[in-house]
N, C-alpha and C positions, 0 to 999 in steps of 0.2 A: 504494500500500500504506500501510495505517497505522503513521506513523511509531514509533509502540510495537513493534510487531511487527516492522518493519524494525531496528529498536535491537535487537531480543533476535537475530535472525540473527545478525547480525552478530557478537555474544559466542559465539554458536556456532560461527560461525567461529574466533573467539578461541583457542577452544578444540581445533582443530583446528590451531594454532602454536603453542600452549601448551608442548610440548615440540621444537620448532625441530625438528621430523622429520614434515612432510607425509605420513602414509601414503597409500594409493589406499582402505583400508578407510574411514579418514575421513572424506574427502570422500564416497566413496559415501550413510554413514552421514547427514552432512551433507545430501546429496541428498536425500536418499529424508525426511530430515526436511522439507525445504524445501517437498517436493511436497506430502509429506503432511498436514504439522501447518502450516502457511502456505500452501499453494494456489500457489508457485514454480511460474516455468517454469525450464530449466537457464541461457536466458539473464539471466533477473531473479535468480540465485543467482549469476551471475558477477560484475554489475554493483556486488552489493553487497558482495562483497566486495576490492569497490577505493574506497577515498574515505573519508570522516571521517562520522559519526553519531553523532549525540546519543545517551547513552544514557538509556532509558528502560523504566525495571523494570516488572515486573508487581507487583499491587498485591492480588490476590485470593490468599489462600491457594492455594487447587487450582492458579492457573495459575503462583505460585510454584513448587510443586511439580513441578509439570509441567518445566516451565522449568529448576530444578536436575535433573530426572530426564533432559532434553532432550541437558544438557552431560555429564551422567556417561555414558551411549550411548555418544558421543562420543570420552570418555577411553577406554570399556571394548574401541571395539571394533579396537582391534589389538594386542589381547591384553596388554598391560599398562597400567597407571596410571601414570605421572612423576609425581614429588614436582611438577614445574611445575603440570599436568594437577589434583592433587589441592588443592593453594594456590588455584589459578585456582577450582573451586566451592566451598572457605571463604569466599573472599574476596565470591562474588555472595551468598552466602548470608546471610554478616553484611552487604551492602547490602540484603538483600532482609528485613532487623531479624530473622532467626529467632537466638536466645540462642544466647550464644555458647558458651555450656558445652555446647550441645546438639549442634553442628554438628558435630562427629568423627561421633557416633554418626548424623545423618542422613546424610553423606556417606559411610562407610559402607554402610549398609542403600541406597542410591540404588545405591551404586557395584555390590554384590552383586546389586541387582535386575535393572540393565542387563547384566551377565555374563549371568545366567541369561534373558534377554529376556520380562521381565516385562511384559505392556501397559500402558501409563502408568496408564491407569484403575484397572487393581487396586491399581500402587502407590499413589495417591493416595487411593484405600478404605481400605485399610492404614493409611494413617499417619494421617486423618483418624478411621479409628474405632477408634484405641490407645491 
C-alpha cells in the first residue's frame, strides 16, 4: 500500500481512541472506510493498526477534504462528538494549512455533514463551489 494512504488510516484510526472509549460503531465505520475509500482487507486494517507510521498528509485540496470529512464519520458515528474527537480534526486541519480562523466553521459543517450521511462527493462540491 502507498505509504500516504497507509499514514492517513492510520489517523483514522487515531481517531477512533481519540476519546479513550473504543465503540463497535467505530471500528465498523473504520471498516467499511478501509474497504471502501483504501481497497482494505479486515486483515491489512488490523495490521495497521499496530506499529509506528510516518505521517503523511494529503496535499490536494479535495483529498484534504475528503480526508477531514473521513475522521468527522468517524467522531459522528456513535452519536456524539468528545471535545478529544473535535481537537483531534482542528489539529489535522491546521497540518493540513486550511486558516485557522476558518477551521471551527469547517469542522462544523464536516461534522453536520457526516451526522446526516452526506457522500463525500457532494461535500467536497459544497465547499469547493462556496
Amino acid at each position: 500500500m502507498d505509504p500516504s494512504l497507509k499514514s492517513r488510516f492510520v489517523v483514522l484510526y487515531s481517531m477512533v481512541l481519540a476519546d479513550g472509549i473504543v465503540e463497535a460503531a467505530e471500528l465498523e465505520t473504520l471498516h467499511r472506510i478501509g474497504k471502501e475509500c483504501y481497497g482494505l482487507t479486515p486483515e491489512e486494517i488490523a495490521s495497521f493498526c499496530v506499529g509506528a507510521t510516518p505521517l503523511i498528509l494529503p496535499e490536494q485540496i479535495e483529498e484534504k477534504i475528503d480526508f477531514l470529512y473521513q475522521l468527522a464519520q468517524i467522531a459522528v458515528c456513535d452519536g456524539r462528538v468528545d471535545d478529544s474527537e473535535r481537537k483531534l480534526l482542528e489539529r489535522y486541519a491546521l497540518k493540513m494549512s486550511f486558516v485557522s480562523e476558518n477551521i471551527p466553521q469547517i469542522i462544523e459543517f464536516l461534522l453536520e455533514k457526516a451526522e446526516n450521511n452526506i457522500p463525500s462527493k457532494q461535500v467536497i462540491s459544497e465547499i469547493l463551489n462556496s
